[in-house]
Structure formats: C-alpha cells, structure tokens
N, C-alpha and C positions, 0 to 999 in steps of 0.2 A: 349894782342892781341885782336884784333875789330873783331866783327863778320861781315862778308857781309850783305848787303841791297838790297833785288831785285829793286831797283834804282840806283844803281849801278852798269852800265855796266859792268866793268872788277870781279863782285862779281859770286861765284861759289857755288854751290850747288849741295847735296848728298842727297840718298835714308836716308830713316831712317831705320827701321825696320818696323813701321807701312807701310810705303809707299813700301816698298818688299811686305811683306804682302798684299796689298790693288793689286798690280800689280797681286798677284796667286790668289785671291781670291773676286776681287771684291767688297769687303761688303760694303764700302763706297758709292758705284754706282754713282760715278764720272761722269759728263757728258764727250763728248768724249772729247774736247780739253783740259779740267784739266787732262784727264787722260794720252792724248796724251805726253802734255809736261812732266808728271810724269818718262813716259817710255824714252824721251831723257835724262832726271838729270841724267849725271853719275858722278858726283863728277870734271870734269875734265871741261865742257862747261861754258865758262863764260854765264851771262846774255845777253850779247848782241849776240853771235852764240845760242844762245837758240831763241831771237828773230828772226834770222833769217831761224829760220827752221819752225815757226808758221808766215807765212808773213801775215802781213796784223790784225793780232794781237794785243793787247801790253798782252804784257808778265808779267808785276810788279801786277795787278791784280791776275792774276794765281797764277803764283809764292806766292803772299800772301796767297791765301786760301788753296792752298798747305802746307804751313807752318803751318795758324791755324789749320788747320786739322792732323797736327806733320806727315806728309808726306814725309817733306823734312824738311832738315835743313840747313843753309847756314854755309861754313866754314869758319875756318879763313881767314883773307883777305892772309896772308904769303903762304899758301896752294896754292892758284891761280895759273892760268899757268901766267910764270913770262915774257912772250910777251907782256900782257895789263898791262900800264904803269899805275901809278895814275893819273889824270888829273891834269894838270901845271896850274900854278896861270898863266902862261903868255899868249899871243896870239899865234897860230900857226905860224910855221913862215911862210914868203908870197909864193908863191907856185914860180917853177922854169920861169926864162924867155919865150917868147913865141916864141923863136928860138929853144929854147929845145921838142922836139915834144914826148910826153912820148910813143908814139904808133912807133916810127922809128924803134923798135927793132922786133918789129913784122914783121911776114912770111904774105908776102903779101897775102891781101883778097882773091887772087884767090884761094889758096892755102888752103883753110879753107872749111871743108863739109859742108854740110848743116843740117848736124845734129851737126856739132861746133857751127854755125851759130845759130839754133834757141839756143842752151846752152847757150849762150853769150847773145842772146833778154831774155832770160827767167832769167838768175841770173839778168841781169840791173834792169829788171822790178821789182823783186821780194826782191832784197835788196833795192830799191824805195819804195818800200811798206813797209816793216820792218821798215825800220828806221823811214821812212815819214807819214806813214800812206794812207792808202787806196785810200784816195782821196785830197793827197798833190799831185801836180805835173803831173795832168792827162794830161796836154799839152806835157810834156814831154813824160810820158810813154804812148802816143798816137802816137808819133813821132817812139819810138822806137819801139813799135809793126808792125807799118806800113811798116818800115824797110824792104828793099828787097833785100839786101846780107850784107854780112861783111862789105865792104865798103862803105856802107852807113850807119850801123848801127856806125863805128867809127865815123862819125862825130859825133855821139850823145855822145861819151864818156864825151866832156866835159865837159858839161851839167852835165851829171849823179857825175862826181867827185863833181862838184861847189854844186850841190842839196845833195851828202852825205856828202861833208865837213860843213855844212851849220847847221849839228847837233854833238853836242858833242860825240854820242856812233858812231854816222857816221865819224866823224875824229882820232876817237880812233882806229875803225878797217877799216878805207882806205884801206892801205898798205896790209892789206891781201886780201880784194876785190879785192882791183887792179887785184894781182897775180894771185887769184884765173880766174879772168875775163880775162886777160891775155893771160892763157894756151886755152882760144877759140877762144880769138876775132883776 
C-alpha cells in the first residue's frame, strides 16, 4: 500500500500525535495558516476539500511542512474517502450537448434569497480561487462579483464549470461543486 502525496488531490491526511499535541499546546508556534490547516486534518478530507477551505492558498507547501515537522501524516491511499477516484489515463469525456441545460432543474431565480444568492457568488468565486489561484480568472470573478441576482449570476455558471474543469483537482471534484452550488444557485 502507497502512502499519499500532498500533490495528490484525492490524498488524505491525519493528526499525529505531535500534531494533537502542537494543536493543546502550541510549542511549535506555527504561523496561523500552518496551523489553521493543522486544525481542518481530520483524517477523512482529501487534499483537494482541504484546499478549498484555505482559498486562495496552495496547500501542498503546508501540507509539507506539516509533515516535516511529523504533524501530520498521510494515509494509505485505500483509507481515502472512496468518492475521489484515481485519475484516468484518458480525457474526460466531452461534456453534455448544449440543448441539455444543467441549470433547468433548478427553482427559478426568483425563488432564491439573497443570502442563497450571495452563498452561490461567494462559493463560485472561492472555489475560483482554490483551484486557480488568486489571480487566474479575475475577468471572470469580476463578472461574478458584480452579479445582481440569481439570474445573472447563472449565466456565469458556465464559465466557472469550463475554468474548474480546466484543472485536474478541479475536474476531479466538479460533481460535488456542482451540487454543493446547486442547493443555492
């Protein structure tokens, strides 16, 4: 069995003992974001939901000096939650025709608060960032911020799919964005 690689999106990581330790007691005096990410490791988030909880990030730096410092340890890759697939030697396959409209199943815009509403600008923008980086795509998450209800912010969904399918950890956890974006937008 192969250990996980914090380069490895679908890879997963646990406290150690040191890193419990270091969480009641400080000694190490972690700056906050090493320490922050310390406190999300519960053995159960892959790499890539860890990235999106630090946006704007990257996480495989942490995550190492985490480990040199024996903080954390990566588990087996079998351990992992068994939803993150391994990555396919092949191409994704091509996305559905454009008579298929992925948003028709949703409760029309009017129907949506406006605290769904900014939920829905805030995960687009923020899983934009995660995966892209800060200052990938400010055309786009310029557009989405600007956004002035539900139904404008759906046009920009496309966009946001085309821009996370566009990276490997971003094609890997689509399918949960999606949903997750979904139950607002």
């Amino acid at each position: 069995m192969e250990s996980a690689d914090a380069r490895n999106p679908a890879a997963v990581f646990a406290k150690t003992a040191a890193g419990q330790q270091e969480i009641r007691q400080r000694s190490l005096r972690l700056p906050p974001l090493p320490r922050r990410l310390l406190v999300l490791v519960d053995g159960k988030r892959t790499v890539a939901e860890l990235a999106l909880l630090v946006p704007g990030h990257d996480v495989v730096p942490l995550l190492d000096e985490l480990m040199a410092k024996a903080c954390i340890e990566a588990l087996p890759t079998s351990v992992g939650m068994p939803s993150a697939p391994e990555p396919l030697p092949t191409p994704p396959p091509p996305p559905p025709p454009a008579a298929a409209d992925p948003l028709a199943g949703l409760p029309s815009p009017a129907y949506r608060s406006a605290q769904q509403f900014d939920m829905a600008r805030n995960f687009m923008i923020n899983t934009l960032e995660a995966m892209l980086g800060q200052d990938s795509r400010l055309e786009l998450i310029g557009q989405i911020m600007s956004s002035q209800g539900a139904a404008e912010l759906r046009q920009h969904h496309a966009a946001w799919e085309t821009a996370l399918n566009g990276t490997s950890m971003g094609r890997q956890v689509l399918p949960e964005l999606r949903k997750k974006l979904f139950a607002v937008l």
